[in-house]
N, C-alpha and C positions, 0 to 999 in steps of 0.2 A: 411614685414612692421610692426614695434611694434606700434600699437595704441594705449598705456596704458598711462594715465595722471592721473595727479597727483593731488588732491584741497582735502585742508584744513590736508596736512598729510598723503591723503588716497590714495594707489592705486587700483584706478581702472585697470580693465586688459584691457578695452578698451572705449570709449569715450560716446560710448551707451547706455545710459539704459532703462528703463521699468516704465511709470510715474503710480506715486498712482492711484490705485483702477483697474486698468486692470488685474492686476494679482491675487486681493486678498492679499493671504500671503504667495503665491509660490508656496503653497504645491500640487496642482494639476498642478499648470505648470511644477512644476520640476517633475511629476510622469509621464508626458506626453511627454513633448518635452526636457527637463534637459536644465542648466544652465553651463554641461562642454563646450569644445573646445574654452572657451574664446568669445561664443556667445555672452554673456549680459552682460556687463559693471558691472551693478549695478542693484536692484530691490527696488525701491521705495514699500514700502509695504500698506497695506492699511490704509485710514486713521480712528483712531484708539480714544475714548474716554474714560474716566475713567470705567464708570459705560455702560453695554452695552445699545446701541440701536436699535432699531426695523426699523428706517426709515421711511419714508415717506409713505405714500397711493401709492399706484398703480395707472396709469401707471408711470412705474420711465423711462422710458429707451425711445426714441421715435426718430428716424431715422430721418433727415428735408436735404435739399440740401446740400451735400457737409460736412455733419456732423451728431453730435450727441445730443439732448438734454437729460441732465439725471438731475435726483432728486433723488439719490437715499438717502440720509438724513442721511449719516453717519453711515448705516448699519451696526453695528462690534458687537462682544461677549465681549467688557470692554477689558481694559489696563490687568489685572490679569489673565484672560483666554488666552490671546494673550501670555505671558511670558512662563504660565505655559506647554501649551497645544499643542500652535502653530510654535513658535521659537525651541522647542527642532525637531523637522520633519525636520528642512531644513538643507541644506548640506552647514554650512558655509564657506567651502573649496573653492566653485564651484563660488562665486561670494559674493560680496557685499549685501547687506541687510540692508537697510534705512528705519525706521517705518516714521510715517506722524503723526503726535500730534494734535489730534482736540479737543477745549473742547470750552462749553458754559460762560466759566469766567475765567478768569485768574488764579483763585486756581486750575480750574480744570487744565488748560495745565501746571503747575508747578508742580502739583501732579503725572501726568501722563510721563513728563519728569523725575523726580526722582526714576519712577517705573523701567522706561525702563534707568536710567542710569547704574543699576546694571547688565544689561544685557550684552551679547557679542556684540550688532550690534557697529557700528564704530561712527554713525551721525545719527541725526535724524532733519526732515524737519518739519518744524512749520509753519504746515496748520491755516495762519492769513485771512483766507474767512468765517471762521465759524462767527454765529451772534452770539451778546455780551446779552444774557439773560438779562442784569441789564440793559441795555442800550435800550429796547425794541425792540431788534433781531436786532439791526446795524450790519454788520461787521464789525469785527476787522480789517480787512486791509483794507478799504474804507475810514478810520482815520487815519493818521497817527500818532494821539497824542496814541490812542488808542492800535496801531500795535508797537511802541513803549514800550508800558510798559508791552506788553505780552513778547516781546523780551527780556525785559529787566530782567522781572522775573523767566522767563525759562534760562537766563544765569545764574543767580545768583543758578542754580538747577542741574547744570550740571557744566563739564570740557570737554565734547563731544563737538564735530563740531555739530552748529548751521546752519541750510540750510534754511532762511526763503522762503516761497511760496508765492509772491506779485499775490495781487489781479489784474487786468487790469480794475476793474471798479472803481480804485478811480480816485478821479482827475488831479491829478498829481504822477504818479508813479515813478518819477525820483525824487522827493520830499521825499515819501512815502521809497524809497529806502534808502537817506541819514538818515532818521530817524534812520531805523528799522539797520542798519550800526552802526552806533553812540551808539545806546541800546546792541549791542555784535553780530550782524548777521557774521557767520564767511562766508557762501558763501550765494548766492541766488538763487531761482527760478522762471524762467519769462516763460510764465503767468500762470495765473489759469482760468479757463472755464470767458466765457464774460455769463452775463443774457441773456436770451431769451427768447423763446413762441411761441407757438406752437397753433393753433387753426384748430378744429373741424368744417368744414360749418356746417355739418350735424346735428350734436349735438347741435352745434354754442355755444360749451363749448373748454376751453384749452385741449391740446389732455395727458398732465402731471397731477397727483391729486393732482400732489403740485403747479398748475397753469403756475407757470415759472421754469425754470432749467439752469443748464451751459449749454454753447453750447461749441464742441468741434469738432476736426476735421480739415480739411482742409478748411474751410471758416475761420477760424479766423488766417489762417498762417502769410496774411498780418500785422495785428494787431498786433500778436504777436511778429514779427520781428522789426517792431518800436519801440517796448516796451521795448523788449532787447534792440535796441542801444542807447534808451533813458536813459536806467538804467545803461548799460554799463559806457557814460560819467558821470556815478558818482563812480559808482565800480572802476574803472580803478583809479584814486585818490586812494584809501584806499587797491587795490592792492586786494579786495576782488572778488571771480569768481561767473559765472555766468552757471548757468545749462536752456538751454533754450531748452523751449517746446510748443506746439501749432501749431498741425497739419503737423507734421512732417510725411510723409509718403515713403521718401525717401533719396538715398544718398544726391541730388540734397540741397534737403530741408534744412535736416543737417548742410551741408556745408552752404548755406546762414545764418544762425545761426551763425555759427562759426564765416564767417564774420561782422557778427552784433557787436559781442562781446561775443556769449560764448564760454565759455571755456571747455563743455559738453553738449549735448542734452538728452531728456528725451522723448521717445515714448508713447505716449495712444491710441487713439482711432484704430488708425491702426493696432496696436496688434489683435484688434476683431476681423478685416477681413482678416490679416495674421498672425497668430502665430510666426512665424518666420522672420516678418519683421526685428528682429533686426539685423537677421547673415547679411542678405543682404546688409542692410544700411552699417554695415560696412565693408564689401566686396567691395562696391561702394565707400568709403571715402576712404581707401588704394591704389586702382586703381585712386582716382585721384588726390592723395599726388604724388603719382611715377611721373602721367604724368607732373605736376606741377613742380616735382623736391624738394618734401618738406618732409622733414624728419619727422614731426610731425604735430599734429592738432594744437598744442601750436601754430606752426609759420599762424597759420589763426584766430586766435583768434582776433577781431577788424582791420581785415586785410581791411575793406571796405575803397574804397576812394570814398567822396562825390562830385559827380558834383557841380563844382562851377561856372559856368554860367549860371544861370535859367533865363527862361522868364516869366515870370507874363501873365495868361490871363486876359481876362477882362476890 
């Protein structure tokens, strides 16, 4: 069965990939487990700022029901270490490599998008969760005027595929989608971590030092599937694709993505507790293209059909 698809130009070898910040920047994943036989799709890389950062206070990382909370603040060695240091280590033969652009102001992600446009990677994903400095720490993608003109200026910076990373905590994310569409997003990603918190009886303090963090995992898989099919009927208009992610932990999962509306998935938090989740996953999409009789993922892309006779309670 060939899994390999196709968004914005790029082949992927297969429909799976590895979402930002689980992997780092490959280089101990691929020294451990490698990226041949067509395992991993793609590898979202980490997400990466001009100037380096140190991150958040301890604790970042914090375990809660059915997920993850983390704070880890952007932890990276700056866009220039990452070119020089880190990109020449990995085996661009072996798979795809997508950096994630975070910056505190729009100069910075246009500065940071011009660095990495000299480079070999194919696309890069414009991390719009980061808070807007000038703005008193808003995020960028919780705006849409705002997620907008990051988009718009990082196009004007590049000739590369644009993969914007939609927030889930704005308010209208199917809005927020047609924006960041309109400014040059060539494909998209749904979602990015939801807020949350964590508390300490004991301490009777947050159990994170940055108080609240993303939450990820398989608690937010519902959320996130809405989000996609809510994004999708705007994507689907402009013919732009959809890489969905949040709490994917299986083939199963996957596939219900697929029928949402994407047109690729993107793995995290499961990687930590299986490395190799991603051969599985698509071991499991293969075997159930056959049973299905479906030559490709493309033919499940928005394949869901919505019930149309609801009951209202109440």
């Amino acid at each position: 069965m060939d899994l390999s698809v196709n968004i914005c130009g790029i082949q992927f070898q297969n429909p799976v990939a590895m979402a930002s910040g689980n992997a780092g920047y490959g280089i101990e994943y691929q020294s451990v487990c490698g990226f041949s036989n067509k395992d991993v799709g793609a590898v979202f890389l980490k997400g990466t700022t001009l100037e380096p950062k140190l991150g958040n206070k301890p604790e970042r990382v914090m375990e809660s029901p059915s997920g993850l909370l983390n704070s880890v603040g952007l932890q990276n060695p700056g866009a220039r270490e990452v070119i020089a240091k880190y990109l020449p280590k990995l085996d661009m033969s072996a798979t795809q490599f997508i950096i994630n652009v975070s910056g505190s102001s729009i100069e910075e992600y246009v500065e940071v998008v011009r660095l990495f446009d000299q480079t070999a990677l194919p696309a890069m994903e414009i991390n719009i969760s980061c808070p807007n400095v000038k703005k008193g720490g808003a995020a960028f993608g919780n705006d849409p005027e705002m997620a907008a003109r990051v988009v718009e200026a990082c196009r004007a910076a590049t000739s590369k595929p644009l993969i914007v990373k939609l927030s889930p905590n704005q308010t209208d994310i199917a809005e927020g989608a047609r924006r960041v569409i309109d400014a040059g997003a060539d494909a998209l990603s749904a979602i990015n971590t939801l807020m949350g918190m964590q508390i300490d009886i004991h301490s009777q303090r947050p159990t994170l030092g940055n108080n609240q963090g993303g939450l990820s995992g398989p608690a937010i898989k519902p959320v996130a599937l809405l989000k996609v099919h809510q994004v999708y009927q705007v994507a689907k208009q402009h013919n732009i694709p959809i890489i969905g992610l949040g709490g994917i932990a299986s083939a199963e999962d996957a596939i219900e993505f697929f029928l949402a509306g994407a047109s690729m998935v993107a793995i995290g938090t499961a990687v930590a507790k299986d490395p190799l989740i991603v051969k599985k996953v698509n071991k499991g999409i293969a075997k159930y293209l056959k049973q299905h009789n479906l030559n490709s993922v493309a033919e499940l892309t928005g394949r869901l059909q919505l019930n149309t006779d609801t009951v209202l309670c109440g």
